[in-house]
C-alpha positions as CSV (number, residue, x, y, z in Angstrom):
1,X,-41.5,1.5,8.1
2,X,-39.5,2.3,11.1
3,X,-36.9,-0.6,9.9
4,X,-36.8,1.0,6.3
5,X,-36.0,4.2,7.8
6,X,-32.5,2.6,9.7
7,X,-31.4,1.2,6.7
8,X,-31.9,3.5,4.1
9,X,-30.3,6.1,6.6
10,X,-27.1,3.7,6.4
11,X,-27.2,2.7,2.7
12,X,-25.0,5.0,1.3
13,X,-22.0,4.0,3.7
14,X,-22.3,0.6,3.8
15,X,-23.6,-0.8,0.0
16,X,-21.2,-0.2,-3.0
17,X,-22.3,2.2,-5.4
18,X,-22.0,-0.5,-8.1
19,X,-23.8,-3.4,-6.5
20,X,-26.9,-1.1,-5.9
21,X,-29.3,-3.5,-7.6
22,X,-27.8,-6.4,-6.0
23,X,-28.1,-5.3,-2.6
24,X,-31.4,-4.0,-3.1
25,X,-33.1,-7.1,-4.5
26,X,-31.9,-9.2,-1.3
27,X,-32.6,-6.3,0.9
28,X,-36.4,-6.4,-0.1
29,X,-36.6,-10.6,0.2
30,X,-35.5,-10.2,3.7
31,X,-37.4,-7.7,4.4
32,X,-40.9,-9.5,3.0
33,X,-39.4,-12.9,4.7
34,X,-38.9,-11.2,8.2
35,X,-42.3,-9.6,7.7
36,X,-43.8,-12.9,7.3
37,X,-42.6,-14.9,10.0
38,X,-43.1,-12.1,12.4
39,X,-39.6,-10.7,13.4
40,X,-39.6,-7.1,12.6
41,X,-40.3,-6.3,16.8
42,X,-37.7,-8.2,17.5
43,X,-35.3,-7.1,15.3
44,X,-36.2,-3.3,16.7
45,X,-35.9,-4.2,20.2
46,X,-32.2,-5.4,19.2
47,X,-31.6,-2.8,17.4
48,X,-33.1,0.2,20.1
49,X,-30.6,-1.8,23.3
50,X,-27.6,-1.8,20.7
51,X,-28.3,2.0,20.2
52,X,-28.3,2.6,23.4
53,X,-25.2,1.1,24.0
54,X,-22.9,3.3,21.1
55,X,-24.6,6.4,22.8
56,X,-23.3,4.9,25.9
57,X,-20.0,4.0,24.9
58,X,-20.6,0.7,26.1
59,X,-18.4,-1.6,23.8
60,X,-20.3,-4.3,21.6
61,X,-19.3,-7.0,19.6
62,X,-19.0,-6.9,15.9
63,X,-21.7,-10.2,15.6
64,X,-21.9,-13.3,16.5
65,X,-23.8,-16.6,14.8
66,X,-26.4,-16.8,11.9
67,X,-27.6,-13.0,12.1
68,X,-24.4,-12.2,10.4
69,X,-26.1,-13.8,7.2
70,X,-28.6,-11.3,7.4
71,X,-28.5,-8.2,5.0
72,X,-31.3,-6.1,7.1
73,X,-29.2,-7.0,10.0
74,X,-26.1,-5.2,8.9
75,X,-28.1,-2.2,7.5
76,X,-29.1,-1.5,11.0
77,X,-26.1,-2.2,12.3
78,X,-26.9,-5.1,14.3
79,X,-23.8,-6.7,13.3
80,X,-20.9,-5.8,11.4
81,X,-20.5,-8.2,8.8
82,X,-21.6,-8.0,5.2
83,X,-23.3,-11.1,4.3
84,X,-23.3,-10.3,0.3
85,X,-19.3,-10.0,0.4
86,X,-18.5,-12.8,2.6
87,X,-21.1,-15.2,1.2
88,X,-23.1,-15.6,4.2
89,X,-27.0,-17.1,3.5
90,X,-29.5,-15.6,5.2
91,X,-32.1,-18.9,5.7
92,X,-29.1,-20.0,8.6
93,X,-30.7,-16.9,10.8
94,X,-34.5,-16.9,9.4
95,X,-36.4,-19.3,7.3
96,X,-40.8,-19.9,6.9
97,X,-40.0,-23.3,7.8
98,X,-37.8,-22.7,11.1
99,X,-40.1,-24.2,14.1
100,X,-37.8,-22.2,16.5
101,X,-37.1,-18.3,16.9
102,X,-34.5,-16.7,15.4
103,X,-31.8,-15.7,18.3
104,X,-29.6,-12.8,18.2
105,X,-26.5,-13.0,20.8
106,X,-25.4,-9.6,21.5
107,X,-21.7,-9.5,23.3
108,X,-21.3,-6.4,25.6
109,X,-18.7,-5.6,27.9
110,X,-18.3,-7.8,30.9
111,X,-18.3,-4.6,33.1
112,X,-20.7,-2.6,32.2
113,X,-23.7,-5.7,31.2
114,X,-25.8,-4.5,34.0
115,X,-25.8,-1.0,32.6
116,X,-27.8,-2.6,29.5
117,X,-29.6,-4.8,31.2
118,X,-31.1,-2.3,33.5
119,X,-31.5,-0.3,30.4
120,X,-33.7,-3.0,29.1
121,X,-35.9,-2.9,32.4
122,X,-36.1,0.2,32.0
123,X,-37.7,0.2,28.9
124,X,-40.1,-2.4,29.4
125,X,-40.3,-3.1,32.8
126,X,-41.1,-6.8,33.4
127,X,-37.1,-8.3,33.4
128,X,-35.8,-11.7,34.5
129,X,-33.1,-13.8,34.8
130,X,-33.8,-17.8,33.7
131,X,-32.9,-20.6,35.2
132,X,-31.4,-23.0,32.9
133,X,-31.6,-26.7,33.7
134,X,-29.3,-29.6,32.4
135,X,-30.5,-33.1,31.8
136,X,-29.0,-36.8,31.5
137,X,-28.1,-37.7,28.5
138,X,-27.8,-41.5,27.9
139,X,-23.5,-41.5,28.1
140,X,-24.6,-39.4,31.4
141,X,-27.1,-41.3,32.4
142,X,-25.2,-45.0,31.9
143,X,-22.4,-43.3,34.4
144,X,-24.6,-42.6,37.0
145,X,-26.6,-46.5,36.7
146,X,-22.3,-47.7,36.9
147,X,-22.1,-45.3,40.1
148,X,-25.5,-46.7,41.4
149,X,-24.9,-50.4,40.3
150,X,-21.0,-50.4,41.4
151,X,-19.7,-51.4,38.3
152,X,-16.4,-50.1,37.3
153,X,-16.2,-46.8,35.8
154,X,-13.6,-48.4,33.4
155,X,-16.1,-51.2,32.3
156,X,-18.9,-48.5,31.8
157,X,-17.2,-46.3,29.6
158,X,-15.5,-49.6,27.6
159,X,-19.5,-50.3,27.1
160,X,-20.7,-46.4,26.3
161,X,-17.9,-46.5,23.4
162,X,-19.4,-49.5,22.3
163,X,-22.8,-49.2,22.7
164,X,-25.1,-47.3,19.7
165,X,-27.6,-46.7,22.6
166,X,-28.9,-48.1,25.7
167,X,-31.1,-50.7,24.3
168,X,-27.3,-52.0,22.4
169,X,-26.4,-53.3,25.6
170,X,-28.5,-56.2,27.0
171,X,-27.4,-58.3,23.8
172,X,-23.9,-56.9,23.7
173,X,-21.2,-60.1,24.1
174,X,-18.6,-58.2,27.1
175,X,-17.3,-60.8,28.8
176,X,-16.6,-58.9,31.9
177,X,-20.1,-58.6,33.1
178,X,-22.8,-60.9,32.7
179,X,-25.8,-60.3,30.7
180,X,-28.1,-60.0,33.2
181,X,-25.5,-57.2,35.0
182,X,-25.6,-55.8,31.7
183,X,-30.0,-55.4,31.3
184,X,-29.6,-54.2,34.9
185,X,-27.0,-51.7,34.4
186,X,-29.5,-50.6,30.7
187,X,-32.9,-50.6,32.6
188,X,-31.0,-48.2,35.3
189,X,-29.5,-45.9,33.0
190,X,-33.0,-45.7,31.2
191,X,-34.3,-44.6,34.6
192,X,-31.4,-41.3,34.7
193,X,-32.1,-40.5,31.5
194,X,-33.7,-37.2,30.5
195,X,-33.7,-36.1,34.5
196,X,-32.6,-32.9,35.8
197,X,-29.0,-33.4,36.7
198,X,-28.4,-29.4,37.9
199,X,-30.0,-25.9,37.6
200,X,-28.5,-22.7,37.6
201,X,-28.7,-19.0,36.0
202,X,-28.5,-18.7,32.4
203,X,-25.3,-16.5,32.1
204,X,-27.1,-14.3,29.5
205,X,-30.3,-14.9,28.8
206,X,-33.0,-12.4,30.0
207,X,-36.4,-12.6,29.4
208,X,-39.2,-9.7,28.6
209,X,-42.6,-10.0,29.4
210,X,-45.7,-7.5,28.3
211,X,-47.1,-8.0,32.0
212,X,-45.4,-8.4,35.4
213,X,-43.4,-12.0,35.4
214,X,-45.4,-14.3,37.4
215,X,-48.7,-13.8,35.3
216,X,-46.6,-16.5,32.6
217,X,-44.3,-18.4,35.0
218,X,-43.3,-18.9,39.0
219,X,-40.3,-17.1,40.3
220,X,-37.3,-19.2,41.9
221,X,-34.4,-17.7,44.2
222,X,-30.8,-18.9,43.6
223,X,-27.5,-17.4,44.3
224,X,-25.8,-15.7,40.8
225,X,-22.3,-15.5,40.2
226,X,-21.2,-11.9,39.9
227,X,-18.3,-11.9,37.1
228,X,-17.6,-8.4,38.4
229,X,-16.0,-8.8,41.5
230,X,-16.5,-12.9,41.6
231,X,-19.1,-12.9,44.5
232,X,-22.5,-14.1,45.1
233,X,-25.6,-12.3,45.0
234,X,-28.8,-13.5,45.3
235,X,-31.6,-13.0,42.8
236,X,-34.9,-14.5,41.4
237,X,-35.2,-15.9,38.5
238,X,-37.6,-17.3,35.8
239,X,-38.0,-20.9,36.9
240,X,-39.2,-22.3,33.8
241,X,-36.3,-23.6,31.3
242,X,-36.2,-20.6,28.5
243,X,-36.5,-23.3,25.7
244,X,-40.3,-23.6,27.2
245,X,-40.9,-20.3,27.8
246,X,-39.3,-19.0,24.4
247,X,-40.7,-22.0,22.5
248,X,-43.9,-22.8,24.0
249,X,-45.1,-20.0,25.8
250,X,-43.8,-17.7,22.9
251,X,-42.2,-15.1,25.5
252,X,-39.3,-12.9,24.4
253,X,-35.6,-13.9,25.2
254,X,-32.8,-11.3,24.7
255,X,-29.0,-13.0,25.0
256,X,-26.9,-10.2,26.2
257,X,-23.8,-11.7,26.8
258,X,-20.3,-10.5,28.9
259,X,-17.2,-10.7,26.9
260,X,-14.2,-9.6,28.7
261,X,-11.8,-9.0,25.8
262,X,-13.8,-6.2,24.7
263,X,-12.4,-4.2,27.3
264,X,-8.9,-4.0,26.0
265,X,-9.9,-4.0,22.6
266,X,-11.9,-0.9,22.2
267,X,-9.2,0.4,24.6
268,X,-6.4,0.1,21.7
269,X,-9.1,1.0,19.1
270,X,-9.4,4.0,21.4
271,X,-5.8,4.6,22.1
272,X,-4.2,4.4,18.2
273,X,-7.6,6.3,16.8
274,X,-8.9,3.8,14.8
275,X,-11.9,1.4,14.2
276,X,-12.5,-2.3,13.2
277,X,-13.5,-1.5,10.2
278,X,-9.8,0.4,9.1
279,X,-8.3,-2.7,9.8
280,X,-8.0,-5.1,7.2
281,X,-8.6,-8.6,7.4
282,X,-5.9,-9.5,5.3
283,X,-3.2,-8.0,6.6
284,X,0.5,-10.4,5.6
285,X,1.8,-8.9,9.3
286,X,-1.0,-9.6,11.3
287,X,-1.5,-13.3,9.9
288,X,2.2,-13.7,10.1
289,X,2.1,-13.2,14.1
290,X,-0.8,-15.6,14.4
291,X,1.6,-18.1,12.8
């Protein structure tokens, strides 16, 4: 109801008066599909930080990724972009057959991040930062067996160009290495492969829990980059990777992320009076400088 309310408060000035039925019949599929794979909290919590941050003044992007296909979405102003005029689908954001949740980035100002970060604390008091990890894949992982093995880094890339995958490469006819350097240099690889190569912070993934952090996963300290002022600071952070605590555990993962440029763009918008939406997006002048 509360979702209904949003968008039927912003109908008027954002549908066309003579695409009314159009609009509506899409409006009330989405609304049945989100309803039925369990998104409508989601989509409030989105929508209740984004408030926040145009009674703020905090500068947000206009959308970014498959919520733009989303109808609902643009009624409550969660992006900017109308999906029926543009063409965009809506089962690229949300689908009954997605195994995945749906993921809304959210660009804020690079500055003033923090602000809605602590907002979101605020709000629901159990906040983290996540730890994201990167494995080996098997191009990685064949250049660390070369490192370990001494082989050439020349040779081992000649062979990753060549090679389907790892298990290509015992039979493959180089004549540079012998076969039995070449099932030596595969085994190895095999052995890298899929293992942690780094860790670090997520640069803007949060994640929300109903209860304090450590009742669904441990609690790591790391240093964090501070974009700010380009110092250090030291925090704690979800230690799980947020594909298993998103996917698995089922936790709730807002992507809040810094974009610099916004900062001099709502400046201008600021400066000359205007708003995105007066400027058109096929303007001959602006197109012209591009080129």
């Amino acid at each position: 109801q509360k979702i209904r309310e949003i968008c039927e408060s912003n109908w008027k000035s954002l549908v066309p008066p003579d695409k009314e039925d159009e609009y509506r019949t899409r409006y009330e599929a989405e609304l049945k599909t989100l309803a039925q794979v369990g998104y409508l909290n989601y989509l409030l919590i989105i929508w209740d930080m984004l408030n926040y941050c145009h009674e703020s003044g905090i500068p947000t992007g206009v959308g970014r990724g498959s919520v733009g296909g989303s109808l609902v979405c643009y009624l409550m102003r969660i992006h900017m972009v109308d999906p029926i005029k543009y063409g965009l689908k809506f089962f690229r954001f949300v689908n009954p057959y997605r195994v995945t949740p749906c993921d809304i980035d959210t660009d804020v100002a690079t500055p003033r991040r923090e602000e809605v970060v602590e907002y979101v604390r605020r709000k629901y008091g159990h906040v983290s930062k996540i730890f994201t990890q990167n494995r080996l894949s098997e191009k990685s992982a064949l250049k660390r067996a070369g490192q370990a093995l001494g082989v050439a880094p020349k040779q081992v890339q000649d062979i990753s160009d060549r090679a389907v995958s790892l298990d290509d490469i015992p039979s493959m006819n180089y004549v540079s290495l012998p076969r039995d350097v070449l099932s030596k240099l595969a085994d190895t690889a095999k052995h890298f492969m899929g293992r942690i190569e780094k860790m670090g912070i997520h640069a803007s993934a949060i994640l929300v829990t109903p209860e304090k952090i450590t009742s669904y996963c441990p609690l790591e300290g790391a240093w964090s980059t501070d974009k700010n002022n380009g110092g250090k600071t030291w925090t704690r952070a979800a230690a799980y990777d947020w594909h298993k605590l998103e996917g698995e555990f089922g936790l709730l993962k807002l992507d809040i992320l810094g974009l610099n440029t916004l900062v001099p763009l709502y400046q201008t918008l600021e400066k000359e009076g205007i708003s995105l939406s007066d400027i058109p997006i096929d303007d001959k002048e602006t197109y012209e400088t591009y080129a």
